[in-house]
C-alpha positions as CSV (number, residue, x, y, z in Angstrom):
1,X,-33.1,18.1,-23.5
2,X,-30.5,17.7,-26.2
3,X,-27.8,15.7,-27.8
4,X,-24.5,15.4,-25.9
5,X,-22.4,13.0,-28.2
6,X,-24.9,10.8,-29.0
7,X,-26.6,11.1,-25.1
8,X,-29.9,12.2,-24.8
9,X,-28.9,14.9,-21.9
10,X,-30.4,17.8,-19.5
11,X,-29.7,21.2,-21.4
12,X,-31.6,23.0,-18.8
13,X,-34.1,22.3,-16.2
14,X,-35.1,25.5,-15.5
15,X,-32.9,28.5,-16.7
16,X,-28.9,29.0,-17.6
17,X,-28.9,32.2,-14.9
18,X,-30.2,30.1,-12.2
19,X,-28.3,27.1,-12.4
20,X,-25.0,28.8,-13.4
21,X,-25.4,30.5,-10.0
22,X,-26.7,27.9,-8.2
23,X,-23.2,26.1,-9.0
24,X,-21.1,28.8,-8.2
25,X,-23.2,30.1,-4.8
26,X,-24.6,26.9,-3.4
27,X,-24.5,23.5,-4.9
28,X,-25.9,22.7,-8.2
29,X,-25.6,18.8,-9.2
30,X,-25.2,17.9,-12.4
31,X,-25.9,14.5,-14.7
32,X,-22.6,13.2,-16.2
33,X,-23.2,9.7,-16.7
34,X,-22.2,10.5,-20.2
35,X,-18.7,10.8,-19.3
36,X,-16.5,8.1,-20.4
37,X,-15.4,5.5,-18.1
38,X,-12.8,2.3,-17.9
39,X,-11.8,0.2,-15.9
40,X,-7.6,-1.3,-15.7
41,X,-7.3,-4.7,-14.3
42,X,-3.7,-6.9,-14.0
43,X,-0.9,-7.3,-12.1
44,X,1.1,-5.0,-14.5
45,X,-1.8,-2.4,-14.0
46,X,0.4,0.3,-12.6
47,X,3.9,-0.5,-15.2
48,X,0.9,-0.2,-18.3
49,X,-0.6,3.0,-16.9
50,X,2.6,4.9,-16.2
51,X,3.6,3.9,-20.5
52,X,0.4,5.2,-21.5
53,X,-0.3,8.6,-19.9
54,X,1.5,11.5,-19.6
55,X,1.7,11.8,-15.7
56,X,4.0,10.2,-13.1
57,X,1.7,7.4,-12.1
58,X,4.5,5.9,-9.7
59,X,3.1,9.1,-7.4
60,X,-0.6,7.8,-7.0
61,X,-0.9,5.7,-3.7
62,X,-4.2,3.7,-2.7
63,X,-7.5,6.3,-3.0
64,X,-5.4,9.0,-4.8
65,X,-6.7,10.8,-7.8
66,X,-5.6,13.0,-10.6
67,X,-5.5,14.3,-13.3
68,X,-3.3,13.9,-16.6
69,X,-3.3,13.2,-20.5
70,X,-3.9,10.5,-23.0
71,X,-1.5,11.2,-26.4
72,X,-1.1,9.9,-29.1
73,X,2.3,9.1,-31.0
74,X,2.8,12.9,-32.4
75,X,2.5,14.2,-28.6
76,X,-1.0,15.6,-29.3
77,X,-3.7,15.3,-26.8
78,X,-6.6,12.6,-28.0
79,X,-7.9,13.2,-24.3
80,X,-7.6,15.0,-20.6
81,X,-8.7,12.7,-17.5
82,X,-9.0,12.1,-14.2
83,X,-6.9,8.7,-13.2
84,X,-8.3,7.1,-9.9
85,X,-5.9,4.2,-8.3
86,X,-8.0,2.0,-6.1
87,X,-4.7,0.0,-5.6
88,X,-1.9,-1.2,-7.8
89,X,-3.4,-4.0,-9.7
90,X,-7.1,-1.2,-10.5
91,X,-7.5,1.7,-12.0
92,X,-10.5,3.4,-12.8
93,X,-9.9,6.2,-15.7
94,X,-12.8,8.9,-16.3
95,X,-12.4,10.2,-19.7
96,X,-14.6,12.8,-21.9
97,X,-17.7,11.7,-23.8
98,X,-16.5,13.4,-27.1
99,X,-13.7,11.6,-27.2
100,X,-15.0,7.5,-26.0
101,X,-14.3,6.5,-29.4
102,X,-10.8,7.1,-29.7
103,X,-10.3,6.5,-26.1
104,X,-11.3,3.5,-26.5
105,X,-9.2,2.2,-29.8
106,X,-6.2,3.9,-28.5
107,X,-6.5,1.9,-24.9
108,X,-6.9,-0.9,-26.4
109,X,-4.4,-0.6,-29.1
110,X,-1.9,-0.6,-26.2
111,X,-3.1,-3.4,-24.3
112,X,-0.5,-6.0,-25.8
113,X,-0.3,-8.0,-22.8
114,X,-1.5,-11.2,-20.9
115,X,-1.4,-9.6,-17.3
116,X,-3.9,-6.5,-17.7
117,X,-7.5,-6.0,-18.6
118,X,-9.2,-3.2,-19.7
119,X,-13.3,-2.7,-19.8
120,X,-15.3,0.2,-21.2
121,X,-17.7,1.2,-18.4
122,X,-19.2,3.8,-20.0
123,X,-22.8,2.3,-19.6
124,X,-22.9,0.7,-16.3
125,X,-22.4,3.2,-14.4
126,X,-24.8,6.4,-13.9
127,X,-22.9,9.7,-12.5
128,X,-23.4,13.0,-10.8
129,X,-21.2,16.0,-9.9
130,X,-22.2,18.1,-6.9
131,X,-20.8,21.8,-7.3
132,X,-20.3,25.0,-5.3
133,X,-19.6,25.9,-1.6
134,X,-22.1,23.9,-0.4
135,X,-21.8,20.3,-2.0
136,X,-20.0,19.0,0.6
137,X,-22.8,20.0,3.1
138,X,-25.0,18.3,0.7
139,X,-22.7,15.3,-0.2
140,X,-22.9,14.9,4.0
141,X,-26.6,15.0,4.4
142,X,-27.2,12.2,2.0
143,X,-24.2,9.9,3.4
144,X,-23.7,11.1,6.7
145,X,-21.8,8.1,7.9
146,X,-18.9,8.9,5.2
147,X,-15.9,10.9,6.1
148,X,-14.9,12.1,2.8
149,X,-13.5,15.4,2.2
150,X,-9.9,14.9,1.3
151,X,-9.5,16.9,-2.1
152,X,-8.1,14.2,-5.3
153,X,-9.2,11.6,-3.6
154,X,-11.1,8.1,-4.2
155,X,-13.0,5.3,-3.2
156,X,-15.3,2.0,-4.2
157,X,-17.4,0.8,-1.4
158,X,-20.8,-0.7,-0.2
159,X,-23.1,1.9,0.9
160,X,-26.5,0.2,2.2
161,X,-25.9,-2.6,0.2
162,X,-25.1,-1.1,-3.1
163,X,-21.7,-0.4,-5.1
164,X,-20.3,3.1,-5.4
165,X,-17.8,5.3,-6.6
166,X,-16.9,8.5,-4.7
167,X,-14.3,10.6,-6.1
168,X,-13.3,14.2,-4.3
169,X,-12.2,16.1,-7.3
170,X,-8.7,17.8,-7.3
171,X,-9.1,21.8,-5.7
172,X,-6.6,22.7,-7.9
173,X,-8.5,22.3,-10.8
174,X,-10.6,25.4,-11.2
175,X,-14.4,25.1,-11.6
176,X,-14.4,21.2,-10.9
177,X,-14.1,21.2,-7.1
178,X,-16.9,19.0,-5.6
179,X,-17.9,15.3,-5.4
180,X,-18.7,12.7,-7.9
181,X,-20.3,9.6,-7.1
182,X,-20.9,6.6,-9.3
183,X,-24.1,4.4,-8.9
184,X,-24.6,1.1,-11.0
185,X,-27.2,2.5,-13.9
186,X,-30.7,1.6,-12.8
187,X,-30.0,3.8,-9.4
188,X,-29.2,6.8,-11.0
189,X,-32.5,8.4,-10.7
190,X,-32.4,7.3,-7.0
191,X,-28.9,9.4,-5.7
192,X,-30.3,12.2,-8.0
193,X,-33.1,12.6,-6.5
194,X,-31.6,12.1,-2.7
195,X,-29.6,14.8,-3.3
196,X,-32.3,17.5,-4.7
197,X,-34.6,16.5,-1.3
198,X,-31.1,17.2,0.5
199,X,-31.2,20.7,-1.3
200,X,-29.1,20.1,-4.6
201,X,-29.9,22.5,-7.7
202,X,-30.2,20.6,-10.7
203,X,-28.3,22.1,-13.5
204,X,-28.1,21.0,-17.2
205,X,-24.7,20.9,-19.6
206,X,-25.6,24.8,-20.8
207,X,-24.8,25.6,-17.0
208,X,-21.7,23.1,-17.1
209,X,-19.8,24.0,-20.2
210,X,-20.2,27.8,-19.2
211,X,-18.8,27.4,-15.9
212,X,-16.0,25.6,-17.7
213,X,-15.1,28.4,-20.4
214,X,-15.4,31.1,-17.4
215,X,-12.7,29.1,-15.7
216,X,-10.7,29.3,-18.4
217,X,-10.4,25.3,-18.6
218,X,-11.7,22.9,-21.1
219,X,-12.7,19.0,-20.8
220,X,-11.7,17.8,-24.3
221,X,-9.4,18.6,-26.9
222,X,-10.6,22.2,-28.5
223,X,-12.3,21.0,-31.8
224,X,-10.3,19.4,-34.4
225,X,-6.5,21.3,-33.2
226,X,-4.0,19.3,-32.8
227,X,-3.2,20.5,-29.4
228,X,0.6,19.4,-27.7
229,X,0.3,19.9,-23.8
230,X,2.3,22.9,-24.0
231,X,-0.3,24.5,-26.6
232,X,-2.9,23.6,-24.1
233,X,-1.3,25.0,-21.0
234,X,-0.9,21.7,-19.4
235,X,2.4,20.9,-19.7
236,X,2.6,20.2,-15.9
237,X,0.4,17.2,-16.3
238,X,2.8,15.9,-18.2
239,X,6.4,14.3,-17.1
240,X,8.3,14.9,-20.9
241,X,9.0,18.1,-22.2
242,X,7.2,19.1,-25.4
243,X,8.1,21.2,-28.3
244,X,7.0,25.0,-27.3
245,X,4.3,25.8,-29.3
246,X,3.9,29.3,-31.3
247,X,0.5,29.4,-30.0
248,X,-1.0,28.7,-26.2
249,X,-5.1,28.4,-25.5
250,X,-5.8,31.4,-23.5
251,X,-9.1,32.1,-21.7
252,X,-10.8,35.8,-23.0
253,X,-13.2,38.0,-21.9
254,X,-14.8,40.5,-23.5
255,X,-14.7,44.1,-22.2
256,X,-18.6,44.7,-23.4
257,X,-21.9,43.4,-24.8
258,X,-21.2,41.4,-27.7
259,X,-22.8,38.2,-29.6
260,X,-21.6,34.9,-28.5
261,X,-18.1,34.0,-29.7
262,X,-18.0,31.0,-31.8
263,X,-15.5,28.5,-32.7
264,X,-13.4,29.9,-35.8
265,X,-14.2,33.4,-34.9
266,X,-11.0,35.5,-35.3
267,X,-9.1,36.9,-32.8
268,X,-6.8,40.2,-33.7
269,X,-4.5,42.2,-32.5
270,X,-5.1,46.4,-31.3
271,X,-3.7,46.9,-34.5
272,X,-5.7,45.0,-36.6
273,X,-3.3,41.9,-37.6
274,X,-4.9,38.4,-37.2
275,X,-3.5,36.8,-34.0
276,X,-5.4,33.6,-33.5
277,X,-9.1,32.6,-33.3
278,X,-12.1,30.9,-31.0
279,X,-12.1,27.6,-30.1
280,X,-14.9,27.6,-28.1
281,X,-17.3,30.2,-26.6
282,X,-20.1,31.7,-24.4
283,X,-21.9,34.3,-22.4
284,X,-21.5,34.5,-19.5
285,X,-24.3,34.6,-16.9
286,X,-21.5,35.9,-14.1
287,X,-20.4,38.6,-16.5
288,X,-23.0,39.4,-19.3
289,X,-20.2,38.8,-21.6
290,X,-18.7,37.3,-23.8
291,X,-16.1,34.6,-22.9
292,X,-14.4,32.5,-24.9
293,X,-11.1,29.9,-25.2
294,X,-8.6,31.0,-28.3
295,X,-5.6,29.9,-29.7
296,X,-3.4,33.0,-29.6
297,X,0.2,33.5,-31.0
298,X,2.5,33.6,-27.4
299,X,3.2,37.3,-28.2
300,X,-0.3,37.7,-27.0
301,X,-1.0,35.5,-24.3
302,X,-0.1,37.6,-21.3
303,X,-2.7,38.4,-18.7
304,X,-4.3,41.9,-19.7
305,X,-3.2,41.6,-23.1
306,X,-5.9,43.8,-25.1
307,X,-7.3,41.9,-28.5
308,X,-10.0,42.5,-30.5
309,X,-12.5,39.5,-31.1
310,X,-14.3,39.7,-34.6
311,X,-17.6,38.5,-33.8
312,X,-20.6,38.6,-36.7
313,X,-18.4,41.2,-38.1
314,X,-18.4,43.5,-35.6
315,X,-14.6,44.3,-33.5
316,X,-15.3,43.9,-29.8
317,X,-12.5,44.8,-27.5
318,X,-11.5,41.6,-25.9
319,X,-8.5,40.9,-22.6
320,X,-6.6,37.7,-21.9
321,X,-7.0,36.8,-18.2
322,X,-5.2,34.0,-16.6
323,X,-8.8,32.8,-16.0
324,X,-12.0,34.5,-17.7
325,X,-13.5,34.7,-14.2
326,X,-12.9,32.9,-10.7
């Protein structure tokens, strides 16, 4: 167990090798009831979401989900989420734990009107992601009588009497795809347990955040950067063009055994000249690498680029990939 922004969370149950693969060859469930949740009521629900994110939300009909960003007024991202219309006058917005706080004060700051409502959620709901090619076996055995496979998708109904949230996450989104349901708190333990008699893999966030860096994706804003979408490669969740940036956050891998790359760790060119540096990295249990996400200078942020990572010291040759590993 450790601390996950102030959770008490799963690290591991078992052992990073198994449950990384579990996720990627069969279905691993994870705990995320840490991740941040609200709730948009009102009649103006849908004119007050499409001002505050960065995505078209005019394109979201009844049950539709996706993805887009929370920014602040310098364009930079405060948060990447998943927005979930359950119809024009709700919206349910899952957000990042790191990032609840500001989440929360910059929602609110915005709320300057009598017709919507928002709630922080956070706490009364308990939540669980079911990963890998066979989740949506899983997903079936435990709710048999629900027809739910449509990818960026979502719903709120009474299943035998209780509340829940189902939400298909978007295929698109690399390392993510899967279900996530939503149980009122004290029935957590309940689903979770459902789902390991129905052959789920529990896995801990050690398993979760390196599937994530292998993907080449990240959850929350890299450290303390000041990230623009563009920066971030995610300028297509986002309907106004941004400033191009001079650096983009590229997924690396590298090319042998190394140390784990850490955040600040420098990232140079063949030739020895500083080119960026780590925001965030791991080793791979796929690969037996290295892996990391770095801000890079653009000059360098073309699939197959060769760089060197400076890890403890030592050069390790190091390649940007469009994705450290699918």
């Amino acid at each position: 167990m450790g601390n996950a922004e102030g959770w008490y969370m799963p690290r591991r149950y078992t052992n990073l090798v198994d449950e990384h693969m579990a996720a990627r060859a069969s279905c691993g469930i994870f705990d995320i009831s840490h991740q941040s949740k609200f709730s948009i009521q009102g009649t103006g629900a849908t004119e007050w979401m499409h001002s505050v994110f960065s995505s078209d939300i005019n394109t979201l009909e009844d049950g539709q989900m996706h993805r887009s960003l929370l920014l602040n007024r310098q364009g930079t991202i405060v948060d990447k989420v998943h927005l979930c219309r359950e119809n024009a006058e709700h919206y349910f917005i899952l957000a990042s734990t790191s990032q609840e706080t500001a989440d929360d004060e910059l929602l609110r700051s915005k709320v300057m009107r009598d017709d919507i409502k928002l709630r922080n959620e956070t706490e009364q709901w308990s939540a669980m992601h079911l990963q890998g090619p066979d989740s949506e076996q899983i997903f079936h055995r435990v709710l048999p009588d629900v027809p739910y496979s449509i990818p960026a998708s979502f719903a709120r109904l009474r299943y035998r009497g209780e509340q829940i949230l189902l939400v298909r996450t978007d295929a698109e989104e690399p390392g993510s795809e899967g279900f996530l349901l939503y149980c009122r708190a004290n029935k957590g333990i309940a689903w979770f347990e459902a789902f390991l008699v129905a052959g789920a893999i529990p896995c801990g966030m050690d398993a979760r955040e390196c599937l994530q860096l292998e993907h080449g994706t990240f959850t929350v804003p890299a450290g303390d950067e000041a990230l623009t979408p563009h920066a971030a490669g995610l300028e297509k969740l986002s309907r106004h063009p941004h400033k191009p940036s001079d650096k983009r956050l590229m997924p690396i891998r590298c090319m042998e055994e190394s140390d784990t790359p850490r955040k600040g760790d420098v990232v140079k060119d063949t030739k020895g000249r500083i080119v960026g540096h780590v925001v965030d990295g791991c080793i791979s249990p796929a690969l037996s690498h290295g892996v990391a996400l770095a801000l890079v200078h653009t000059t360098y942020c073309s699939p197959g680029t060769p760089l060197r990572l400076i890890i403890h010291g030592l050069s390790i040759p190091a390649m940007v990939t469009d994705a450290t590993i699918n």
